[in-house]
C-alpha positions in Angstrom: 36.1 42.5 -13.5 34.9 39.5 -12.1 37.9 36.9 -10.9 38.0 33.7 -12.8 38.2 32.1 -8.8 34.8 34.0 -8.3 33.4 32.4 -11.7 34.8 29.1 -10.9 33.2 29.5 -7.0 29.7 30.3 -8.4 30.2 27.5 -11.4 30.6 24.8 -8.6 27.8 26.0 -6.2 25.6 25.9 -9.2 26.4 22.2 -10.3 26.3 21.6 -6.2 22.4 22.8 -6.0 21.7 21.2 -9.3 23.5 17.7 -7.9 20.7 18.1 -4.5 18.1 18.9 -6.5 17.9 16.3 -8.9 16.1 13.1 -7.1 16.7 9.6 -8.0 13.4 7.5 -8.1 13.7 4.9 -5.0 13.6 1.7 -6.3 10.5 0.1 -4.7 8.3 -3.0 -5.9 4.9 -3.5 -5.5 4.0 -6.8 -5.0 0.5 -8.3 -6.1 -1.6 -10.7 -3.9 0.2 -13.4 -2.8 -2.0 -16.0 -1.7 0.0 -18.0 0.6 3.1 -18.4 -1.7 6.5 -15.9 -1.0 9.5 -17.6 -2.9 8.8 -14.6 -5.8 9.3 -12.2 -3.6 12.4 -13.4 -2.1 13.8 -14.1 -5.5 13.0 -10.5 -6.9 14.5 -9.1 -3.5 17.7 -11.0 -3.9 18.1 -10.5 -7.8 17.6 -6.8 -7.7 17.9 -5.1 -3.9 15.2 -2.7 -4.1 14.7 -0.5 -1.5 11.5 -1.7 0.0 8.8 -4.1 -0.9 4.9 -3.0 -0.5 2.7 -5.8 -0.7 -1.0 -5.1 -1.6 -3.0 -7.5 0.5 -4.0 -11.1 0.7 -1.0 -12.2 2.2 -2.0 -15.1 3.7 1.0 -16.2 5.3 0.9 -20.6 5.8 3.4 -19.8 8.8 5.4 -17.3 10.4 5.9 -13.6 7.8 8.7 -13.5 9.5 10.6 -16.4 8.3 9.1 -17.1 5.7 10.5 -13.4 4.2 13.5 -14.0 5.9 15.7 -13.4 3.1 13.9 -10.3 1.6 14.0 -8.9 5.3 17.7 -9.2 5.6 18.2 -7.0 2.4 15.5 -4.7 2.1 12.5 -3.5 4.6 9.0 -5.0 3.9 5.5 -3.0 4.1 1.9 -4.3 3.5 -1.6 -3.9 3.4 -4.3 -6.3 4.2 -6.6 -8.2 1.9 -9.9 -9.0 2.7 -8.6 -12.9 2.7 -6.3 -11.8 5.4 -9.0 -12.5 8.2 -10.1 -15.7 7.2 -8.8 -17.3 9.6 -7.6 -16.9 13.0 -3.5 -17.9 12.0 -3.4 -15.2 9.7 -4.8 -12.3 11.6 -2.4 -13.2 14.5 0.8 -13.5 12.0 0.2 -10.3 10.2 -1.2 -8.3 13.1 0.5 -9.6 16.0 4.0 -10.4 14.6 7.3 -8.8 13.6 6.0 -6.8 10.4 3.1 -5.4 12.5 4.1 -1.8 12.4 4.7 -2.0 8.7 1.0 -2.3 7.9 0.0 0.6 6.3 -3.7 0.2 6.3 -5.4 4.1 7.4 -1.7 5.4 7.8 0.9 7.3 5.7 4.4 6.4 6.2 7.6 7.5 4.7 9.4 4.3 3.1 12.5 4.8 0.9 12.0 8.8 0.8 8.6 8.7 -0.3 5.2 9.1 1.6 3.4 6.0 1.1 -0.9 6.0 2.3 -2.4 2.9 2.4 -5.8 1.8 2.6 -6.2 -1.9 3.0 -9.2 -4.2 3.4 -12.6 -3.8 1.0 -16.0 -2.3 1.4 -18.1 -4.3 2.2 -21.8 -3.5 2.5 -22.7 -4.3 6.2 -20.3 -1.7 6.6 -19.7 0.9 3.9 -20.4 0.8 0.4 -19.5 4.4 -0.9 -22.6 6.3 -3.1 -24.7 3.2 -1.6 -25.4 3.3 2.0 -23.1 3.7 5.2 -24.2 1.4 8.2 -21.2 2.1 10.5 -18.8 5.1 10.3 -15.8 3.8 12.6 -14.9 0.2 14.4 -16.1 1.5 17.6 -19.4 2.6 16.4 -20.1 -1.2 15.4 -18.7 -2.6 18.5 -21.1 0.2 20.7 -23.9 -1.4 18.7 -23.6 -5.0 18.1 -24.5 -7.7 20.2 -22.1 -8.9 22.3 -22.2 -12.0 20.9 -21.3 -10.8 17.2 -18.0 -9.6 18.6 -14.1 -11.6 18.3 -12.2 -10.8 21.4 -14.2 -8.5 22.6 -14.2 -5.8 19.4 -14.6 -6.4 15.6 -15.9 -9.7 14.2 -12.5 -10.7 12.8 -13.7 -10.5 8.9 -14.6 -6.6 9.6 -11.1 -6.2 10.6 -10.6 -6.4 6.5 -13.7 -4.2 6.0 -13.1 -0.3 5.0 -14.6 2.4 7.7 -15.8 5.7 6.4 -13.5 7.2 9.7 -10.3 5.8 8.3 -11.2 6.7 4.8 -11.6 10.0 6.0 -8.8 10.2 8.1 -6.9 9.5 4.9 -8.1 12.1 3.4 -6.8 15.0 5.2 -3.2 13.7 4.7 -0.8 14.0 1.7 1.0 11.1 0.1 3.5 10.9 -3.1 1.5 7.3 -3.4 -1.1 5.5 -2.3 -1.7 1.4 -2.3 -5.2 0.1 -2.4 -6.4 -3.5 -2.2 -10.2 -2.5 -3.9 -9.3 -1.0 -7.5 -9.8 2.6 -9.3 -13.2 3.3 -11.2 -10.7 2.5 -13.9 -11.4 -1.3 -13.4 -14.6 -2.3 -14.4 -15.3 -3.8 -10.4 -13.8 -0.7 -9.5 -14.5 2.2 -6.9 -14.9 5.7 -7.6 -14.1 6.9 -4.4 -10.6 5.4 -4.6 -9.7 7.4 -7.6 -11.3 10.4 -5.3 -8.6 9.0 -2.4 -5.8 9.5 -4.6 -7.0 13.0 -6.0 -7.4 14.0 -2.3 -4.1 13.0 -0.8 -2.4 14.4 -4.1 -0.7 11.5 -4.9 1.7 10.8 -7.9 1.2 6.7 -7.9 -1.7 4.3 -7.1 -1.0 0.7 -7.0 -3.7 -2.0 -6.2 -3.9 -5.4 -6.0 -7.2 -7.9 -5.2 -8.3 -8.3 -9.0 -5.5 -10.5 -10.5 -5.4 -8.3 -13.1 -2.1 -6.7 -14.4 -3.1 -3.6 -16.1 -1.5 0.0 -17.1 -4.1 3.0 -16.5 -1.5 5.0 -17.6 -1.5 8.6 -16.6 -4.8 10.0 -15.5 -5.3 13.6 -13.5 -1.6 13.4 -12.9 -1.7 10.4 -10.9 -0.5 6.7 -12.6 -2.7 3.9 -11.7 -1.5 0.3 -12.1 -3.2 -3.5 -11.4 -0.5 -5.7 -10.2 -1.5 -8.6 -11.3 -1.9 -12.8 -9.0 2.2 -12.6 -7.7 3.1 -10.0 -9.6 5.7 -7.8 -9.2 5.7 -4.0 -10.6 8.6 -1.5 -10.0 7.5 2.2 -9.5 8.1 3.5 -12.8 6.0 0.4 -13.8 8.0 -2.0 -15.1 7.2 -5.8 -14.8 9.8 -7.6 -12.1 7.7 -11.0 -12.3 4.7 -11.3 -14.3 
């Protein structure tokens, strides 16, 4: 006969695997493009201490990220992506590439952020470059550099607007990895200026999310192949589960 101890025992290992099983969904925002202007961000940060903040590109930052996020930063950690705006000029390049959140850009990388595996692929295709199902003119950044004149070059690599430009080598690389999400600035074939080889991105790196920014659209693809797609819309704010945070 078994002991009611024994039954009790078992009874309270079960409820302990159950308990370390059962996951709660980080809280993390997704933050459409900004355009210069962060007081949004700072306000949805303090009102509702997510776990982390991705931003989907066009930052654009009219002074230092660092500061000027200073009160997100102290209560949450901050990731990004760029936007093809980002190289514009030669302030935002330096801020965003050469300052604090550096190492938070997740542009041809995946990254754990709040317990989940984030890929990111930033930038847009552009076709001097790469224009998928078009015509491919460059597979990686040191390709271009090997072949353009020296005088088409920004310190002595890539013109500074290619830095925003999608290579086939990162896409690839992407592609081999796994992700639980992936944030895009170019949008899913689901948006009518849309690429198809972003919806085949997510399909390969078996995500669960896609988030993208660049249209100033805020739209629900809803549930397609598994994966939910969502436009965050001009300084909009979307949780993970897709909820609006600032419209």
């Amino acid at each position: 006969m078994t002991s009611h101890l024994a039954k009790t025992s078992r009874k309270h290992r079960s409820h302990r695997r159950t308990r370390h099983v059962r996951k709660e969904t980080p809280k993390i925002f997704f933050c459409g493009d900004p355009h210069g202007k962060f007081e949004h961000i700072n306000w949805a940060v303090k009102r509702y201490r997510p776990d982390a903040v991705v931003i989907l590109g066009d930052l654009q930052p009219p002074g230092p990220i660092e500061e000027i996020l200073a009160p997100a930063l102290s209560l949450t950690q901050i990731w990004w992506i760029p936007g093809n705006h980002d190289s514009d000029c030669e302030e935002y390049y330096n801020r965003l590439w050469k300052g604090p959140l550096a190492s938070h850009n997740l542009h041809g990388k995946v990254a754990v952020v709040a317990g989940l595996r984030i890929a990111g692929l930033g930038g847009v295709f552009r076709g001097q470059i790469w224009m998928p199902d078009v015509s491919m003119n460059y597979r990686s950044a040191s390709d271009f550099v090997k072949r353009a004149p020296k005088n088409n070059l920004w310190n002595g690599g890539l013109p500074r607007r290619h830095r925003t430009s999608i290579f086939p080598s990162v896409y690839e690389g992407l592609m081999r990895q796994r992700a639980d999400i992936l944030v895009t600035h170019e949008a899913t074939a689901s948006h009518a200026k849309g690429f198809d080889a972003i919806d085949k991105l997510a399909k390969g790196l078996h995500v669960r999310w896609h988030f993208h920014g660049h249209q100033h659209e805020d739209h629900d693809y809803g549930l397609r192949d598994g994966i939910y797609g969502r436009a965050v819309g001009y300084r909009g704010i979307i949780d993970l589960n897709g909820n609006v945070i600032v419209p």
